[in-house]
N, C-alpha and C positions, 0 to 999 in steps of 0.2 A: 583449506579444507572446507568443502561445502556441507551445510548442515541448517536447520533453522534455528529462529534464535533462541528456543528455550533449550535447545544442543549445545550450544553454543558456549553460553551460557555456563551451563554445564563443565563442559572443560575448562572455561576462564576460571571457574571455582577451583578446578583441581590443579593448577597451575598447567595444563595441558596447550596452551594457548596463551601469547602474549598482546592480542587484544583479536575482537573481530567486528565485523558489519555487522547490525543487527537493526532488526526496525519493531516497534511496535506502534500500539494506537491508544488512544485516552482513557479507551476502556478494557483494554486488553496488556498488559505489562510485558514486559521482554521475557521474564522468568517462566512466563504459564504456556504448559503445554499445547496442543491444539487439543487434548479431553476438560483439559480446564483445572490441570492441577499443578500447582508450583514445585518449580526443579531447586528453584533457588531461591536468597532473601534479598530484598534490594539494597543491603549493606555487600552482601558477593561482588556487587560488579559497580562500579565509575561507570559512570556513562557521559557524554561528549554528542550534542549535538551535528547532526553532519548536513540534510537537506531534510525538504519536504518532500512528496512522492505522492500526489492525488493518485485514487481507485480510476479507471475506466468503466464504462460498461461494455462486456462483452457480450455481442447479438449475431443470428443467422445474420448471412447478408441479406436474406430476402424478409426479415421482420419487419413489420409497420413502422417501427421506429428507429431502422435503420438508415430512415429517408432524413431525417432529423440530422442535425450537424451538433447541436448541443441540449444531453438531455438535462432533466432537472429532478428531483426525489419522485414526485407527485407522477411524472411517467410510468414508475415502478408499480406504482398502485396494480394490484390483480395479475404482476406478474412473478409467475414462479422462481426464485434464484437458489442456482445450484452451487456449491463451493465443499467445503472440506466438513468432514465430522463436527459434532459438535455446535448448528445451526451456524454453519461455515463459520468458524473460527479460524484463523485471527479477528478478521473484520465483521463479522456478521453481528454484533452485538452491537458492535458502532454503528452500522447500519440503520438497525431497528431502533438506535436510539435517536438517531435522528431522522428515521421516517415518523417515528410517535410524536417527534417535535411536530411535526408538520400535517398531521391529524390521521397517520394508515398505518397499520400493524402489517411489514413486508409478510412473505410469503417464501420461507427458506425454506428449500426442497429438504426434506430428510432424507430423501432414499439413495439419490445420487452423488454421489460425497468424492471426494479426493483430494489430497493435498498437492497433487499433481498438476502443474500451469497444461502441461498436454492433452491429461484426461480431461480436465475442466472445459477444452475447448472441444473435444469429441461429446462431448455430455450439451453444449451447448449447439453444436454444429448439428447434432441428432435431434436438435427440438425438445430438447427434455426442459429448461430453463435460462434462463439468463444469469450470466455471472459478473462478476467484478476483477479486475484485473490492474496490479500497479502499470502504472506507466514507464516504468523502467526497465519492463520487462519485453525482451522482445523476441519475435518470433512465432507470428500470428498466423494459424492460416488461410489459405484463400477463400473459406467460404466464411471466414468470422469477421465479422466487422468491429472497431471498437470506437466508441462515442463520450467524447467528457460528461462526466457528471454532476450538475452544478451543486454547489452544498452537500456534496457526497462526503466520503469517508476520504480522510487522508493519512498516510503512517509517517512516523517519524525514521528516517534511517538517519542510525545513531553507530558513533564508537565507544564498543564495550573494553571495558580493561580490567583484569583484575581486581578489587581491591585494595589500596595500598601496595602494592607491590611496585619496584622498579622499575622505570618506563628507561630501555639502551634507546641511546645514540640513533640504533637504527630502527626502533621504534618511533622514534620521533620523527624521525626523515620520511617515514611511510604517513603517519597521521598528515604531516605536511602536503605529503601528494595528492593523500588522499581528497583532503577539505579545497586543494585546485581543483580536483577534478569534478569536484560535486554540480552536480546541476542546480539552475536557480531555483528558486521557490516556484511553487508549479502551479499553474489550473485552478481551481475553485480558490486559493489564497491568494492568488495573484492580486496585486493593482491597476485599476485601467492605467495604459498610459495616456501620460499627459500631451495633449496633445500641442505641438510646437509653434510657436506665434508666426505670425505671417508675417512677412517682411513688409514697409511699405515698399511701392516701387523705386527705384534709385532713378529722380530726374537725368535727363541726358542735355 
């Protein structure tokens, strides 16, 4: 059942649901809606680390900074960004909180809003602003370009579970699949790799 996760959420509270996907951010909890109001208490639900999931930036292709391979906060400066209700909630508070680390107050469009990954990209592809987008997400179109963002926003995708409730057999064998299938830790967390010693040459 597809839903977001303050939905989600929701049904996990009502026994509706025996666990689900859910991601939030440092500054935004799994419970709060996208208007900014709690569905539930963080005693409602378990939660269970799953991956990390860095923001992209999503840009026209023909934007100045589409030429760039990796941006970093301080690019944002002076540019408009578009996202969902709420000065783009989920992420937009994270955002701002780590552009103010780094000395500029973003510039969240109020007027063009969606919680829609489609419209967002019509809203972006039309010039209106630039958005943010998980990386997990796919299905971009041809005139949107998307660029990692250093020291960006990143969400946690977590497994939700009722409260105390009974986790069956075959809930457990799904969390199981679940935690293989996850991808590694992503983009702005990453560690450089190390890079591998040189052999000396083997005399002949």
């Amino acid at each position: 059942m597809d839903g977001e996760p303050y939905e989600s959420v929701v049904r996990l509270k009502r026994r509706e649901l025996d666990l689900a996907v859910v991601f939030d951010l440092p500054t935004w909890p799994v419970y709060r809606s996208y208007e900014g109001r709690p569905t539930a208490s963080p005693e409602d639900v378990e939660l269970v680390d799953l991956c990390e999931d860095a923001f992209q930036v999503m840009l026209p292709a023909g934007h100045p900074l589409a030429r760039k391979r990796l941006l970093g906060l301080d690019d944002l400066r002076g540019e408009r960004i578009t996202g969902s209700s709420n000065d783009c909630a989920p992420w937009g508070a994270e955002l701002r909180r780590l552009c103010q680390e780094v000395g500029f107050e973003p510039l969240l469009e109020p007027l063009y809003c969606s919680a829609d990954f489609q419209a967002q990209q019509a809203f972006v592809a039309a010039g209106l602003g630039l958005s943010l987008l998980p990386s997990l997400v796919v299905g971009v179109r041809d005139d949107i370009v998307l660029r990692p963002l250093r020291g960006g926003p990143v969400r946690r995708v977590r497994l939700a579970f009722p409260s105390g409730a009974f986790r069956s057999a075959a809930t457990s064998a799904l969390v199981s699949v679940l935690r293989k299938m996850a991808p590694a830790r992503r983009a702005s967390r990453s560690r450089p790799a190390t890079p591998r010693p040189r052999r000396s040459p083997t005399p002949r």
